[in-house]
C-alpha positions in Angstrom: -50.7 -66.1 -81.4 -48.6 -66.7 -77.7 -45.4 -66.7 -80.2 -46.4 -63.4 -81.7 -47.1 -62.1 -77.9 -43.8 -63.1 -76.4 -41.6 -61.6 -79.5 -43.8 -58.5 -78.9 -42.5 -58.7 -74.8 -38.7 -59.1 -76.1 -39.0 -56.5 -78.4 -39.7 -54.5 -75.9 -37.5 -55.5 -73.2 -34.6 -55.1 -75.4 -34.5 -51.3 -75.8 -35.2 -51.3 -71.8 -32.3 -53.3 -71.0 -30.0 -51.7 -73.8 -30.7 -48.1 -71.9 -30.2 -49.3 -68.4 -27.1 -50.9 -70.0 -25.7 -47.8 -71.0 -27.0 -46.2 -67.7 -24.7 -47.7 -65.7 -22.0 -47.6 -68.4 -22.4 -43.6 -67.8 -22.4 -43.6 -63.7 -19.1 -41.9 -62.4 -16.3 -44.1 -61.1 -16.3 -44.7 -57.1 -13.6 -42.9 -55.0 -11.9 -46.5 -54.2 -10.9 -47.3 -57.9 -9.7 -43.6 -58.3 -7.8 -43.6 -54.9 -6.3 -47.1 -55.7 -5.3 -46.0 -59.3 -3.7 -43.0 -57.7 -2.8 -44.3 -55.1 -4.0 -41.5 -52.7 -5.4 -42.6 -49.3 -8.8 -40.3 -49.0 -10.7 -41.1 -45.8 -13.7 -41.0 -44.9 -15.3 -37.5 -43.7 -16.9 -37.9 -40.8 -18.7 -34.6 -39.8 -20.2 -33.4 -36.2 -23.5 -33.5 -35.7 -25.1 -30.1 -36.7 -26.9 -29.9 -32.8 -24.9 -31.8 -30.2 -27.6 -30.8 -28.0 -30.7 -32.1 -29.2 -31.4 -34.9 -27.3 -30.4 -32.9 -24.1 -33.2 -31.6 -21.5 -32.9 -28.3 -21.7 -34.7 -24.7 -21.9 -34.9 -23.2 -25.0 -32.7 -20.5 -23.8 -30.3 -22.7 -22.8 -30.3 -25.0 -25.5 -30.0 -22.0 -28.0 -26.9 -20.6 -25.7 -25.3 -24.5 -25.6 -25.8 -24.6 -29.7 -23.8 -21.7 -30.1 -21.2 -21.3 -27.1 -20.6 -24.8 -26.3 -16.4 -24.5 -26.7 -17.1 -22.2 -23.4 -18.0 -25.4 -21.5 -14.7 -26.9 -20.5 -13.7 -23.0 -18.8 -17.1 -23.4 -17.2 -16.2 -26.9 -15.6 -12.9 -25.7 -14.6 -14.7 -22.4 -12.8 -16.5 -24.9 -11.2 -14.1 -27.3 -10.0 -12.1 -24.1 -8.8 -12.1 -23.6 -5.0 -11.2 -21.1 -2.7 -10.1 -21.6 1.1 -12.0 -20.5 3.8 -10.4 -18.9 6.7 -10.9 -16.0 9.2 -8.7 -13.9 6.8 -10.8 -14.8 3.7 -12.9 -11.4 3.4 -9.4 -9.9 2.1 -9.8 -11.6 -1.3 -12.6 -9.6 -2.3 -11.1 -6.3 -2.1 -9.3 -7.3 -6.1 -12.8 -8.0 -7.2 -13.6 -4.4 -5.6 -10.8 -2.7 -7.4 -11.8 -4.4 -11.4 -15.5 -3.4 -10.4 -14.6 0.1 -9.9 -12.5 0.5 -13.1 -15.6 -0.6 -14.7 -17.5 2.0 -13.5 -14.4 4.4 -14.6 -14.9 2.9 -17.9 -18.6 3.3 -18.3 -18.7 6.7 -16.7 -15.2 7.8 -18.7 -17.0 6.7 -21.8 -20.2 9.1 -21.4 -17.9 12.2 -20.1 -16.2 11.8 -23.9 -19.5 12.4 -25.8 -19.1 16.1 -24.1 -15.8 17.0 -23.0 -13.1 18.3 -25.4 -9.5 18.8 -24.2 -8.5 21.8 -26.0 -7.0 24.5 -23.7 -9.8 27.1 -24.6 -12.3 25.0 -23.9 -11.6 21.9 -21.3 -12.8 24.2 -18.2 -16.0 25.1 -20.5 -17.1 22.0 -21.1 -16.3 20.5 -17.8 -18.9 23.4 -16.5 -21.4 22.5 -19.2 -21.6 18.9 -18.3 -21.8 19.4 -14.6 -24.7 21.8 -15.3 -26.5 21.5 -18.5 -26.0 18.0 -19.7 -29.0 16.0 -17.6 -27.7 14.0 -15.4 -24.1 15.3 -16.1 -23.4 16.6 -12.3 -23.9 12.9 -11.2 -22.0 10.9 -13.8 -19.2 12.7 -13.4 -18.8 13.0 -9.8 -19.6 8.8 -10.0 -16.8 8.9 -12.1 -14.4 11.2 -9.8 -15.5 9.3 -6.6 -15.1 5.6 -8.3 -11.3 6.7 -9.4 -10.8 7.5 -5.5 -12.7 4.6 -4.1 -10.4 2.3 -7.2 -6.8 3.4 -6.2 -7.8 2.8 -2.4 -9.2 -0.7 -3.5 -5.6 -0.9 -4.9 -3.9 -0.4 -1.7 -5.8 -2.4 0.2 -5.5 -5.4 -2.4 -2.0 -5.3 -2.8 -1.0 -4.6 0.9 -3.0 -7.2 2.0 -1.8 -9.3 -0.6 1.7 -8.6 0.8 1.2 -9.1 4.7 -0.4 -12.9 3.6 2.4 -13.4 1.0 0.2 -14.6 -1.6 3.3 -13.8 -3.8 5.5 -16.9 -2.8 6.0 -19.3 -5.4 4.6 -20.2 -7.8 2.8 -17.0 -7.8 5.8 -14.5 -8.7 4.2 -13.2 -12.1 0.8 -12.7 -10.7 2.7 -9.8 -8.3 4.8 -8.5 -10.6 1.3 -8.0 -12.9 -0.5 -6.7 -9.8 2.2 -4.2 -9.2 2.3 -2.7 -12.5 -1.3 -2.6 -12.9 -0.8 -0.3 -9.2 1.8 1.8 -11.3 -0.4 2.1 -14.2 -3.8 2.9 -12.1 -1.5 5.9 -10.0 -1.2 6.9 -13.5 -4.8 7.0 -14.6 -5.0 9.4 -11.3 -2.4 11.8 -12.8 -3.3 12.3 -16.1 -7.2 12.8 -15.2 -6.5 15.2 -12.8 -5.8 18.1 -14.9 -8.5 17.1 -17.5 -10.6 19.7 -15.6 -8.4 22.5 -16.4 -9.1 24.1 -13.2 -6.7 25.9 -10.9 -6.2 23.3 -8.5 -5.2 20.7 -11.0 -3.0 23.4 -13.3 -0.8 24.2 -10.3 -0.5 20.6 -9.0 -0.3 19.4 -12.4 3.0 21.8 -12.7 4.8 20.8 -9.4 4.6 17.5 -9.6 5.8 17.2 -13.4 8.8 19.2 -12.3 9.8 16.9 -9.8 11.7 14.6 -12.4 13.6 17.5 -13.5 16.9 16.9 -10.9 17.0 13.0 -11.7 19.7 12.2 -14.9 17.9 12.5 -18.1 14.8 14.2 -16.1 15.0 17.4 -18.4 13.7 14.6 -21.3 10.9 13.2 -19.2 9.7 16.6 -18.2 9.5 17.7 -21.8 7.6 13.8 -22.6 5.0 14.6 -20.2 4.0 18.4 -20.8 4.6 18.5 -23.9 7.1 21.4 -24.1 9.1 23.6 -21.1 5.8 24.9 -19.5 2.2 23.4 -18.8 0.2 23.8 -21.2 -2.6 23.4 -23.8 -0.1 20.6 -25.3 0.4 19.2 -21.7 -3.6 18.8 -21.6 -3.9 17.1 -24.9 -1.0 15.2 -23.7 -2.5 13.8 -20.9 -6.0 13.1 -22.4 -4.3 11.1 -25.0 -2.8 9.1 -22.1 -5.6 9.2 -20.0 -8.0 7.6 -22.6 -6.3 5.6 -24.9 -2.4 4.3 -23.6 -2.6 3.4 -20.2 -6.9 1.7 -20.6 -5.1 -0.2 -23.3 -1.8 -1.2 -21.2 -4.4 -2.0 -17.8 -6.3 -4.1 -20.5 -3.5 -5.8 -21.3 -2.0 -6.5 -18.2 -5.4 -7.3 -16.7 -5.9 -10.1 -19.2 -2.7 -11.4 -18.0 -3.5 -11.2 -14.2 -7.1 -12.9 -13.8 -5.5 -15.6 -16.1 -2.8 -16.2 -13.6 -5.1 -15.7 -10.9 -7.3 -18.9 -12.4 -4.7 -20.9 -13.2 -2.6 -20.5 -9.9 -5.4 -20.3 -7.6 -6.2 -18.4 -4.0 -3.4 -18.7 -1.9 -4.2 -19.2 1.7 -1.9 -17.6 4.6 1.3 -19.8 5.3 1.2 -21.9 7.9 -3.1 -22.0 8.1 -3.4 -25.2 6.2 -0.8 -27.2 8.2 -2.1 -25.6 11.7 -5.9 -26.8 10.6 -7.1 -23.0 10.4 -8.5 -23.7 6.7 -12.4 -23.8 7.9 -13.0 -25.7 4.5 -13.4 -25.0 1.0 -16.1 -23.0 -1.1 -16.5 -23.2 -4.9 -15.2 -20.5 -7.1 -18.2 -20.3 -9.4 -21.2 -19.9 -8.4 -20.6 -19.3 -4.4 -17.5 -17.2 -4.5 -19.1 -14.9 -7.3 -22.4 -14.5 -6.2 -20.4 -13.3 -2.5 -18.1 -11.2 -4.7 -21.4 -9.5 -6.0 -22.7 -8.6 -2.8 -19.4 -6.8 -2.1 -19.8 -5.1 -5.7 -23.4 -3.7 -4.7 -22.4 -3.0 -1.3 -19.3 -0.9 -3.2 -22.1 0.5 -5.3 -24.1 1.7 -2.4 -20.8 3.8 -1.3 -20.6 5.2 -4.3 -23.5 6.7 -5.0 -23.5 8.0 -1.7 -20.3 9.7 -1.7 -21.4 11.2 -5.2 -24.7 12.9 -3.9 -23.6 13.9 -0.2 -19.4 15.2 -0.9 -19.8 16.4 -4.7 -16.3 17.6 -5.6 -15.9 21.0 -6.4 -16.0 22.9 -9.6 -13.2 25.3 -8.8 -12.1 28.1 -10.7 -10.6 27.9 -14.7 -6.9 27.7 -14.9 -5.2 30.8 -15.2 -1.3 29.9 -16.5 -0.5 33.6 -16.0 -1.3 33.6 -12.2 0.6 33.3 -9.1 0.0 29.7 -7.7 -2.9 29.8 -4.9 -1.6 28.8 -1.2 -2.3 25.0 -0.4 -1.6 23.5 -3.8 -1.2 19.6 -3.3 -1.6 16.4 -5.5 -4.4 14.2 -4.9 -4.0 12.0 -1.5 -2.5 9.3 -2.8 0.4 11.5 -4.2 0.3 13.2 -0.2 3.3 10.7 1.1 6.0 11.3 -1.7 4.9 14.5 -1.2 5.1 15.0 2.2 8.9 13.3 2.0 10.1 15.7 -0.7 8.9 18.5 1.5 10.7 17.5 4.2 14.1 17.1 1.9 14.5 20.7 1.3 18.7 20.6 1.1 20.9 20.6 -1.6 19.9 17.5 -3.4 16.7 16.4 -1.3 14.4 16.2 -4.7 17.6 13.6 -6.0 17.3 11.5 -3.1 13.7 11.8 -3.1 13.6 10.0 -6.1 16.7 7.7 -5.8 14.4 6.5 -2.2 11.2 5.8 -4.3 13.2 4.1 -7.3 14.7 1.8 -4.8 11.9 0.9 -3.1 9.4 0.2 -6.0 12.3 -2.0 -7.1 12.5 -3.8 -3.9 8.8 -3.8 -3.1 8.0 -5.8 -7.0 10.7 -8.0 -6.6 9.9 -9.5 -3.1 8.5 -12.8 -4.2 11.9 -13.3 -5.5 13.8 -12.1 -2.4 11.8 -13.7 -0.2 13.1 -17.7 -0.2 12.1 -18.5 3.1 8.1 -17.6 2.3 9.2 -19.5 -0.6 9.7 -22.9 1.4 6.3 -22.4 3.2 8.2 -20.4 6.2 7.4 -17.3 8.0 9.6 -14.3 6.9 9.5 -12.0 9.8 12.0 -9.2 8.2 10.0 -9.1 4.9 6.8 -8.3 7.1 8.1 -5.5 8.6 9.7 -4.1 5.6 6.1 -4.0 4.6 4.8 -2.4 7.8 7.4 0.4 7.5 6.3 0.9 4.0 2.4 0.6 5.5 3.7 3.3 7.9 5.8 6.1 6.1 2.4 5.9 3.6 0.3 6.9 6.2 1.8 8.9 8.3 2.9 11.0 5.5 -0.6 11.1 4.2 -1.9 12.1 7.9 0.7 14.8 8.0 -0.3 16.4 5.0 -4.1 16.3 5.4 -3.0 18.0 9.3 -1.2 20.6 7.2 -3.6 21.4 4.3 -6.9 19.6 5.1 -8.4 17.6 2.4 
């Protein structure tokens, strides 16, 4: 009976061990055997962890933000590490912050003046009169947006001149003036295109005169034509300079913009020459948070200006273009035109308007190429004759701008 029991258990262990027999016969062949038959190295994967983070104390916020962003965190560190210099000259470095908040606001405002405004001859002076009356709130977005393309180009000024009288553009920092200068160019040239986007009489006539002034330079006749659009201002010149306005130079400030800040973080503040040897460098202050959060009190105290300019000196309708009609007495660009304008008034000879131009040409060439003129600031030495080249330039600015506003009052 046992015997008949334990051939029972055999017989039934066979079939078992015959299928787990063919079981492993049937399980694939490891990577090792194929990669030694082949004779293909194939490493093994090693994958990130799917949350980094997890075992961090954290808020969820935080954590959620850290999951997501967390390549951001070596441009964080460096922000931190960053420091600027403190010295009695320091409040000049916030005037660049100044100048990118108010193209913001241009941006923003800009951006909410297109949902109305159409730049058609027959209709530009129409809708600019609808928005400042109709459209709720219309009257104070757009004179935000007139007031914050003042209050930009004289941040601009200010920046750059400043900039200049501390040399900031000695080595290494060539390329972070040369940026800064053609962002000035390109941010004189947001003022001249959007200043006949009105379509009013002031801005035809101005428009007019100071496209013509190109005309007596060689190969003017073609730059003339560029900018209006054909021999007169015109519906063509508008659409011209909306195009420009809107789309090319946003997109070139954009662009060299970019460029800037990144030089800007990468090359640092500069500090005056000579503070730092004659122990006038009060200390240091860190870039990110305390230089930021003093930049943002300068941007609210910017934004205070604004709105106050905007509600107690509006700017003016005016009256709709008439291209038919004499020019009014007084015509004149906007006041940071009022210097070149003022010289070319006072060049009326044979040829004045050429060497008007010939004056200006040479002196935006010299002026952007300074930092590599000037080889004594260079070397960490003062450079006496390159600061009064700037003060003459600081003066012929304003005293032709004061001599126009004596003449013609704002």
């Amino acid at each position: 009976m046992a015997e008949e029991n334990n051939n029972k258990q055999a017989a039934v262990s066979k079939p078992s061990a015959a299928k787990s027999g063919a079981t492993a016969k049937a399980k694939p062949v490891p990577a090792k055997t194929s990669a030694a038959k082949t004779g293909v190295y194939k490493p093994a994967e090693v994958r990130a962890e799917a949350n980094p983070f997890k075992d961090s104390k954290m808020g969820a916020v935080e954590n959620w933000m850290q999951e997501r962003f967390h390549i951001l965190n070596p441009v964080i560190d460096y922000l931190r590490k960053k420091e600027v210099p403190q010295h009695r000259l320091s409040f000049w470095y916030y005037f660049g912050g100044l100048t990118l908040f108010f193209f913001s606001i241009q941006i923003i405002t800009g951006l909410l003046l297109l949902l109305y405004y159409r730049p058609t001859e027959a209709e530009a002076f129409a809708r600019f009169v609808y928005i400042q009356t109709e459209v709720p709130f219309g009257w104070f977005i757009r004179q935000v947006h007139a007031w914050s393309a003042n209050l930009m180009v004289l941040m601009v000024f200010i920046h750059m001149f400043s900039t200049f009288f501390m040399k900031a553009y000695r080595k290494p920092r060539e390329l972070m003036w040369v940026s800064g200068f053609v962002l000035f160019v390109l941010t004189l040239g947001f003022g001249f295109t959007g200043y006949l986007l009105p379509w009013n009489e002031l801005a035809y006539f101005a428009t007019q005169i100071g496209t013509e002034v190109p005309k007596v330079a060689p190969g003017g006749e073609f730059i003339v034509r560029l900018l209006r659009g054909g021999e007169e201002v015109g519906g063509e010149t508008l659409t011209r300079m909306f195009a420009m306005h809107v789309v090319l130079l946003p997109g070139l400030v954009m662009l060299f913009l970019a460029g800037h800040l990144m030089l800007v973080q990468i090359l640092g503040t500069s500090s005056p020459i000579g503070y730092k040897e004659a122990g006038l460098i009060k200390g240091y202050e860190k870039f990110f948070p305390n230089f930021i959060a003093k930049d943002g009190i300068a941007w609210l105290i910017g934004f205070g200006l604004l709105i106050y300019l905007a509600f107690v000196f509006p700017w003016e309708i005016g009256v709709k273009a008439d291209p038919l009609a004499a020019a009014p007495d007084g015509i004149k660009p906007e006041w940071y035109f009022w210097a070149q304008f003022q010289l070319l008034k006072d060049l009326k000879f044979e040829g004045g308007e050429l060497l008007a131009i010939i004056i200006f040409t040479i002196g935006a060439l010299v002026w952007v190429l300074v930092p590599f003129m000037d080889k004594r600031a260079s070397r960490e030495q003062k450079s006496p004759a390159f600061t009064i080249f700037g003060l003459l330039v600081l003066a012929f600015m304003i005293i032709g701008t004061f001599r126009v506003y004596l003449e013609y009052g704002w």
